[in-house]
N, C-alpha and C positions, 0 to 999 in steps of 0.2 A: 056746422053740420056737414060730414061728410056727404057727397051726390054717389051716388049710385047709376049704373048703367050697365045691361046687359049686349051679348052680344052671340052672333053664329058664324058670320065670318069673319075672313080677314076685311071686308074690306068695310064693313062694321064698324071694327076696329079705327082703322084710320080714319073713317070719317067724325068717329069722335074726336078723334087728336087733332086733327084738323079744325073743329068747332072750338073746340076748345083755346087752339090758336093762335084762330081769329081775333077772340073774345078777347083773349090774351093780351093781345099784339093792339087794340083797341085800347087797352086801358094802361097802353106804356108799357107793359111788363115786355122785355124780346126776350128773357134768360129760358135758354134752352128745358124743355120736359127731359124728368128724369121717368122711368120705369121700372118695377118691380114685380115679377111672377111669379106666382106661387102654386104650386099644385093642389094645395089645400086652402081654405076656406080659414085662416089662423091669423090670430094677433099681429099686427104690426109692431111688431117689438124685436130688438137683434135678440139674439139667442141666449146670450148672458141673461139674461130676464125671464127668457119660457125655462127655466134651468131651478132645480130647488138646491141651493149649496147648502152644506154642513154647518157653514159659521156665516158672519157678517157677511153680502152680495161685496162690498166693496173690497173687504177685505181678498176675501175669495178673486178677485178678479184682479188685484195687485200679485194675490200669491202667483195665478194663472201665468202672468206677464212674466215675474221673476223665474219661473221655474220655464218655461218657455225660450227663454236667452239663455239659458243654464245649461240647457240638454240637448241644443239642437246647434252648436256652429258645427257640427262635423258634417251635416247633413245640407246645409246651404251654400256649399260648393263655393264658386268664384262670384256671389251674387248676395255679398254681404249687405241687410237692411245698414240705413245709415243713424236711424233714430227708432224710437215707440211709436212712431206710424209708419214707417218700415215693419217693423213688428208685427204689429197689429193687423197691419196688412197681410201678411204674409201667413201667418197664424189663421185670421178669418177665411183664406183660401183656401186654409188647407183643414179646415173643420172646429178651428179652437174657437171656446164660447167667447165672444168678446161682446163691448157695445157697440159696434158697426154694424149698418145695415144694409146690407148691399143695393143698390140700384145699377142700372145701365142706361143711359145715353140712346142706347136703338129700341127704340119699340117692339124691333121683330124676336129682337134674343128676350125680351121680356115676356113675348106671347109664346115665346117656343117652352121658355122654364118654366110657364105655367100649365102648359097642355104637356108636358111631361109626362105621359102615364106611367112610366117605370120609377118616378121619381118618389125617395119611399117616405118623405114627409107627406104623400096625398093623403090627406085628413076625412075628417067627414064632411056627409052633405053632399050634394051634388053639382056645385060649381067648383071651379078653380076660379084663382083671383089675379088679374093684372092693377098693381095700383100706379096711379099715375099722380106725379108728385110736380106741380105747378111752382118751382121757387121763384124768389127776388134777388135782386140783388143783394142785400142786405141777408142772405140765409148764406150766400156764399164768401161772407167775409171771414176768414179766415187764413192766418198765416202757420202754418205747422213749426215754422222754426223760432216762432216765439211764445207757444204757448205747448203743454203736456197734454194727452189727449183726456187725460182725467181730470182735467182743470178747466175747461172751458165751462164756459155760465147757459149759456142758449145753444140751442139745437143747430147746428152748421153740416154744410156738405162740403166735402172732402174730396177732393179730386188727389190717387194713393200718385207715388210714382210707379213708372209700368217696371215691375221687378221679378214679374212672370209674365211671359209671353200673352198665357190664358185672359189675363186681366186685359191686355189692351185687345185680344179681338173681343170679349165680351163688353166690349166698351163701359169697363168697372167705376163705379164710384160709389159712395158711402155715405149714408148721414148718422153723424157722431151726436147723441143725447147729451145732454152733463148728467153728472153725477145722483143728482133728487131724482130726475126722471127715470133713470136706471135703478135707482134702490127703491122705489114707486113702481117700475116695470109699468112705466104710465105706454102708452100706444098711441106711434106719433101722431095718426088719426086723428086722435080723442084730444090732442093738446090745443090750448089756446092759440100757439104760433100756426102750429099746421092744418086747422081741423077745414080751412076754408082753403086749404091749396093742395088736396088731393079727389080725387075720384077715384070709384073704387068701381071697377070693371068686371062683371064676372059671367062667367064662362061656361055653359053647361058638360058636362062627362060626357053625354052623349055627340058633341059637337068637335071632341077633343083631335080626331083620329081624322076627320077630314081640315081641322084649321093646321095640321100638322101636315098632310100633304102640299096643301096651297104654301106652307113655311118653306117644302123642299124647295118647288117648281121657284120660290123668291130668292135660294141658295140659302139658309138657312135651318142647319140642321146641324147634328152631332156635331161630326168631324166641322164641318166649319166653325164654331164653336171651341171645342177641344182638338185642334187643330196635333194631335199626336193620339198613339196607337191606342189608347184609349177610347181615344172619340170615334176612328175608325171603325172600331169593331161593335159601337156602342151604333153606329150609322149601317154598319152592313146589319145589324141584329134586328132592326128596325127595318131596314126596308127588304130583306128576305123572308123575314115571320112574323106571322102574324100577332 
């Protein structure tokens, strides 16, 4: 059973991550928390899954890949992926439904995409959600150059290569479902492997707009983040208007 835990500030926050570990680091486990923010209160599922295809999910999601390598070399410049997690990587960053789910490595960039409020996945309900994702060793064995990302049997975290800038300041990583879970659109949450190595953090709306200033004062914000003209103007937009 997922734990639950509410929060108003930042430093809330980290004192959970820090409890946690402890707790951790007591019972052997040292492998680094992963984090995931969400402005809405929605399934833990990559987006392939919150998605109603036409035809078969798998099939659909093979088509997705093949048409995706088909239509885009002219547009990824001098920074060709090298395999289908190159791909997939590169696709998931840029909006295509895949089975990745993204997480980050910093806690602070997880608390800033969940208190988002421009961010237009904010769902219903009144929290937004930080999950915090407790792995082992054994979640992180995986080698991408010997297996296809459609082929893997158990739930694994993925460390992409950094093949966009954006990826290594959001300190990116991924966990990759197999196949049953994705055509099941099961919610890592809810699964046997992970239902005891996440907590599920949330946030109230009214709380949003000052955990986002304490983000700045820590240097976390837009442009540091999307460290191009993008992010810039998404950081002046923010902190000039209301």
């Amino acid at each position: 059973m997922t734990d639950e835990e509410e929060i108003g500030t930042v430093s809330d926050y980290l004192g959970i991550i820090k409890r946690q570990k402890d707790r951790n680091y007591g019972r052997g486990n040292k492998e680094d928390f992963l984090f995931r923010g969400q402005a809405g209160d929605l399934p833990l599922i990559p987006k392939i899954g919150r998605l109603c295809p036409r035809e078969d999910l798998l099939k659909t999601e093979q088509h997705l890949l093949q048409e995706f390598k088909r239509t885009n070399p002219l547009l990824l410049g001098s920074r060709q992926p090298y395999d289908d997690w190159d791909f997939l990587t590169l696709g998931q960053h840029y909006g295509l439904p895949t089975r990745l789910l993204d997480w980050t490595n910093n806690a602070l960039t997880a608390l800033w995409f969940a208190t988002n409020t421009s961010d237009e996945s904010t769902g219903p309900g009144e929290h937004s959600i930080v999950w915090i994702l407790m792995p082992e060793l054994d979640d992180m064995a995986l080698s991408i150059e010997e297996v296809h990302p459609f082929d893997i049997k158990e739930t694994r975290i993925f460390r992409p290569r950094i093949i966009r800038q954006r990826i290594n300041n959001q300190s990116g990583v991924f966990s990759v479902q197999p196949s049953d879970e994705i055509k099941n659109k099961c919610e890592l949450d809810k699964t046997d492997s992970f239902s005891e190595k996440i907590i599920k953090v949330k946030i109230p709306r009214n709380k949003a707009a000052e955990i986002r200033e304490e983000l700045n004062i820590l240097g976390v914000n837009a442009y540091t983040l999307f460290p191009d003209l993008e992010g810039l103007c998404s950081y002046l937009q923010w902190r000039y208007f209301a």
